[in-house]
N, C-alpha and C positions, 0 to 999 in steps of 0.2 A: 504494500500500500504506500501512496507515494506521501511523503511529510508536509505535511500542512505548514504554510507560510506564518511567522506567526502575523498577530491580526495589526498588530502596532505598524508592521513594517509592510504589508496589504497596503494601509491607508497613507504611507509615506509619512508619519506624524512619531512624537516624541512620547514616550509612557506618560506622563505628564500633561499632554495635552486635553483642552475645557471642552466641555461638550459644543461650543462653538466652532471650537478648529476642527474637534472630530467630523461634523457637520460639512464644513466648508470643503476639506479633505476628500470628504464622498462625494460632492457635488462635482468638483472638479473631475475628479477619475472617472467617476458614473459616465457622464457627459463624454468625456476621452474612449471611452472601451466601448460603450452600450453599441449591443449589435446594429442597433439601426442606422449606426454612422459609421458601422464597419460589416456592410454586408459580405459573408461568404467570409471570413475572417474567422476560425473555428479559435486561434491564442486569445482574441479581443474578447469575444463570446466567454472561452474560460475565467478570462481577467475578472470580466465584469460580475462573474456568477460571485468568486475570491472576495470584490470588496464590496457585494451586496452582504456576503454573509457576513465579514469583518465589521461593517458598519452595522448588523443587526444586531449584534454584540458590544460592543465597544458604545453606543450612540443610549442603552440602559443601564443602569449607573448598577443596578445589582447582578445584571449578566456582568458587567466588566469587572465587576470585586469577586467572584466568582475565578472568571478567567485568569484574571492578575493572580487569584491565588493557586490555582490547579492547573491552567494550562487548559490545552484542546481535551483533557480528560476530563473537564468541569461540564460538556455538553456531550460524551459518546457515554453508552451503554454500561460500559463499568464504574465509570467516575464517577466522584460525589455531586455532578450535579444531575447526575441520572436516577442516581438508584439512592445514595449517600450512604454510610457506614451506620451499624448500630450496636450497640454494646451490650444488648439482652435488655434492658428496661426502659420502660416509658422514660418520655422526657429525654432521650440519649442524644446523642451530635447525631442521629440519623433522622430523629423527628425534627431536630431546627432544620434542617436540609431539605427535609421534605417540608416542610411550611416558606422556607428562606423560594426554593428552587420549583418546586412540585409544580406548580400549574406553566413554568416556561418552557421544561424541559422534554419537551412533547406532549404536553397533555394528555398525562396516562393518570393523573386523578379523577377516580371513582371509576375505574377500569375501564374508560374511555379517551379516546385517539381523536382530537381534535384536527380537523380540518389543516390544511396548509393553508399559508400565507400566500397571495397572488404579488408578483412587480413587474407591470407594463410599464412603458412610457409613452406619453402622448405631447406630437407636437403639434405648437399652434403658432400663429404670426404675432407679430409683433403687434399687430391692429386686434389682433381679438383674445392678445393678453392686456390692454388698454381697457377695450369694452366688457369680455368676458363670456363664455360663447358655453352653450350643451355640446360635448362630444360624444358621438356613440363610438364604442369600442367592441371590439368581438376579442373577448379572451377565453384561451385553453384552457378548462379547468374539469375539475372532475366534480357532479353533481346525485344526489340522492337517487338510487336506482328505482324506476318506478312499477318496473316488475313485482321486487320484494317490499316495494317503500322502502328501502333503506334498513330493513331486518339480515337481509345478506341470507336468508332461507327460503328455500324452493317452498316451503307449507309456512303460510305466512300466518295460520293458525297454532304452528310450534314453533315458531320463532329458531332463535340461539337458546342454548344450554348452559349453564355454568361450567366453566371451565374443570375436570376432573385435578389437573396438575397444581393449580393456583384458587381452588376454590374460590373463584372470582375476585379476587384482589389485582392480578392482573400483572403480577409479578412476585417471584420465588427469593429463598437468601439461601444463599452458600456460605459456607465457612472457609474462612481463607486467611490462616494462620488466627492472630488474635480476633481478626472482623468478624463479621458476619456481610456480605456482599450481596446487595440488592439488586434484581437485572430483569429486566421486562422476562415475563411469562414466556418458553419457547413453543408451547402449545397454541397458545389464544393469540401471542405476539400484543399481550397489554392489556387486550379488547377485554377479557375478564369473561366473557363467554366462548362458546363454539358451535361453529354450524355442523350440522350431521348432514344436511341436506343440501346443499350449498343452490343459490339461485344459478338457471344457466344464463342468465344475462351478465350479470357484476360477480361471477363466481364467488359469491360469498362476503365478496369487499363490501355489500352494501352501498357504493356506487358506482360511476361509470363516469368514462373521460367524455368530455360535449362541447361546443364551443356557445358559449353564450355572449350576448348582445348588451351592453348595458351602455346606460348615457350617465354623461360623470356633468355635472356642474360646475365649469371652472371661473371661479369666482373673477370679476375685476380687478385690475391691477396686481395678479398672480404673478411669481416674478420667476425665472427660469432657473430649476433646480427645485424649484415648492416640490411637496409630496401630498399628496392629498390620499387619505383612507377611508375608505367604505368597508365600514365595520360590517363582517359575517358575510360578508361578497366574495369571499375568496374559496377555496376548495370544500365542497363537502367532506365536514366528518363522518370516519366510518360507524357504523351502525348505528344512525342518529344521534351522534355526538355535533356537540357546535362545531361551526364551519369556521373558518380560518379568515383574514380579511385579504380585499383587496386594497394593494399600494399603485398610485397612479403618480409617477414622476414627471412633472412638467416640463419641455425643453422647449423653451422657445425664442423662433427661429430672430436671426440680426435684419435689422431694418436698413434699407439703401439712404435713407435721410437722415433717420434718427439714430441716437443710443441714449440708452439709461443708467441712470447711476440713482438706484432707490427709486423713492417716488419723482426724482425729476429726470425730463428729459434736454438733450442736449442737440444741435441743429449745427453744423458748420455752413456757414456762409460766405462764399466769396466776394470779395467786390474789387471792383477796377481799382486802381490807381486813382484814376482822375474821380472815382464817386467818394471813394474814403476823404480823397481831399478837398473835395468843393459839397461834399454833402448830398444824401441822397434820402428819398425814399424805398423800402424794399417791401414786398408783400411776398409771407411766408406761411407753409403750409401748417396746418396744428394736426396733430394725433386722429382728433376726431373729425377729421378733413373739413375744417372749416378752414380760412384764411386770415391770417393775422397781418395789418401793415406795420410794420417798425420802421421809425425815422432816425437814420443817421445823422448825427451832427458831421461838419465839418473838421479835418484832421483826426477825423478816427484813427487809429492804430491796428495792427493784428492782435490778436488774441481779447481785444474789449469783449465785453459782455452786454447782452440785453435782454433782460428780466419779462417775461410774459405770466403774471400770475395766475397761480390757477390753470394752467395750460396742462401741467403735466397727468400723472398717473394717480388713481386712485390708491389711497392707502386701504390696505385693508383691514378688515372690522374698525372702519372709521370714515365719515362722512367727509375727512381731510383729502385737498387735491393737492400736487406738487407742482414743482412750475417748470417753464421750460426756456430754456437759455437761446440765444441765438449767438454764436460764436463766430467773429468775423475774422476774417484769413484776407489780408490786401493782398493781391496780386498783381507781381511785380508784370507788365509788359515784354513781350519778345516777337522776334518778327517784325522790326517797327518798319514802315515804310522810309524812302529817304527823307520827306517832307518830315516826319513824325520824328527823327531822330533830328532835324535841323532845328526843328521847335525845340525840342526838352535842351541839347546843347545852348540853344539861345536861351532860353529860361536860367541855366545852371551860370553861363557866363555873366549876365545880368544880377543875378543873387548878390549881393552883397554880403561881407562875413555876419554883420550884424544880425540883419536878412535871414541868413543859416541857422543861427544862432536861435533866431524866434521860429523858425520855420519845422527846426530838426533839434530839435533840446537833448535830446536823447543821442544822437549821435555826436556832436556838439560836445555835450556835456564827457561821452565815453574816451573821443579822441585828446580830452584837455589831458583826462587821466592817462593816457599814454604818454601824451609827451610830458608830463613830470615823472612817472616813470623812470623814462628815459634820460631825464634831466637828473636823477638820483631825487626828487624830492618826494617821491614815495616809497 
């Protein structure tokens, strides 16, 4: 069996690191590996399974004290976080383990096998994580068989049986040196009963793999990396145990105009030479395709800013909007025609230093400090 990576060094993060970097750490890789942006790609596919499971781990604070203390034997079949140790009497280090661990560890408490967990991803644009959009999804999962209802027996008037080996507890102990060693039942495998009759639809499993159709509510101003859960949407438990959830991980796609940073957005705008300097008006597109005009003043600069309130992204669980910047970029000229380069040369010979001086502050003021530099008085 090949060694499990451990889960710290999956996420590329520090033992030390806060449930925010662990977070930021998955988003990043999730996004890098996830099959959908590496079709046909079987290492990318493995990767991303690696740090779905690393991050399912490490991201609850009592699976990861758990891990940090036992290692990958804190979640397989023999470790304390499976089974845990017991010393012969109530109250032991095996009953804190089963109350600390018992319902994560598979959900094999009350001799029942809880549903699996679902993780799609679902992409959306940039305009309908602004507004907020239904998406229907078709996900792989396995559903209650409707043959047996979900009893996993061909005579749905006898059901399952109690388990003969684990008299329904749904797991056995072995002695193993000083321990006593706790390990899912190998007869019922957990379930705590057994079928004699086994259904011929779901051979006993109590259900069956199906593709279902669901529409997910992706809220406004959802931001790319969100995870959204639909509690009990995820895998049927077998023979009528709860179902498992689904996880829906947001990616959403980059805009040709805009980008975001939180609830604001950000707009690069070009402008000529001659508009940053003599002053322009500009009309600019908004999120929610309306149009906004902004006035430039004269001698604008590159990199200025201008504030549109209210323009930007919805915050969410909050009736707060963010705003949206317009970012100006001057653009220097090239290609001048002759006429065009006799003008600026006549402009530049005509300048007077003073002239410069008011005109260009900034270069002005950069090249004094060179030449004292140079002069040693800096």
């Amino acid at each position: 069996m090949a060694t499990k990576l451990d889960y710290y060094a999956t996420l590329e993060i520090s033992r030390d690191a806060n449930g925010d970097e662990v977070k930021k750490a998955y988003r990043r890789l999730a996004m890098q590996y996830h099959p959908d942006r590496n079709p046909g790609d079987a290492s990318a596919e493995a990767r991303f399974k690696e740090i779905s499971e690393a991050y399912d781990v490490l991201k609850d604070d009592q699976k990861r004290a758990a891990y940090d203390r036992f290692g990958h034997a804190a979640f397989e079949g023999g470790g304390p976080g499976a089974g845990g140790f017991d010393f012969g009497g109530g109250g032991g280090l095996g009953d804190i383990f089963e109350q600390m661990f018992g319902d994560m560890m598979g959900g094999r408490r009350g001799g029942r096998r809880s549903g699996s967990d679902i993780q799609v991803q679902v992409s959306i644009s940039f305009t309908e994580a602004f507004s907020g959009i239904k998406k229907a999804i078709t996900v792989p999962t396995r559903v209650t068989c409707e043959s047996c209802e979900g009893t996993g027996s061909a005579d749905r008037d006898q059901g399952a049986e109690t388990c003969p080996t684990c008299h329904g507890a749904g797991k056995v102990r072995a002695q193993q040196g000083f321990f006593l060693v706790e390990r899912a039942c190998p007869t019922c495998h957990g379930a705590g009963k057994v079928v004699r009759n086994p259904c011929t639809v779901c051979r006993g499993a109590g259900t069956v793999e199906r593709e279902r159709t669901l529409e997910v509510a992706i809220p406004a101003g959802v931001e790319d990396g969100t995870r959204i859960r639909l509690s009990g949407e995820g895998e049927a438990g077998g023979k009528g145990a709860q179902p498992g959830d689904l996880y829906v991980h947001i990616a959403v796609e980059p805009h040709p105009i805009f980008q975001r940073d939180g609830a604001n957005i950000y707009c690069r705008v070009p402008l000529r030479m001659t508009q940053a300097a003599l002053g322009t008006e500009i009309e600019v597109p908004v999120v929610d395709g309306s149009r906004a005009k902004v006035k430039v003043p004269a001698g604008t600069q590159t990199g200025e800013n201008f504030r549109l309130r209210g323009k930007g992204f919805s915050v969410l669980r909050s009736s707060a909007r963010g705003d949206m910047y317009i970012q100006v970029s001057v653009e220097t000229p090239h290609h001048l025609t002759k006429r065009q380069r006799e003008l600026l040369e006549e402009y530049e010979s005509e300048t007077e230093a003073d002239d410069h001086a008011r005109a260009n502050p900034e270069s002005t003021g950069f090249f004094s400090k060179v030449r004292d530099f140079f002069e040693g008085k800096l």
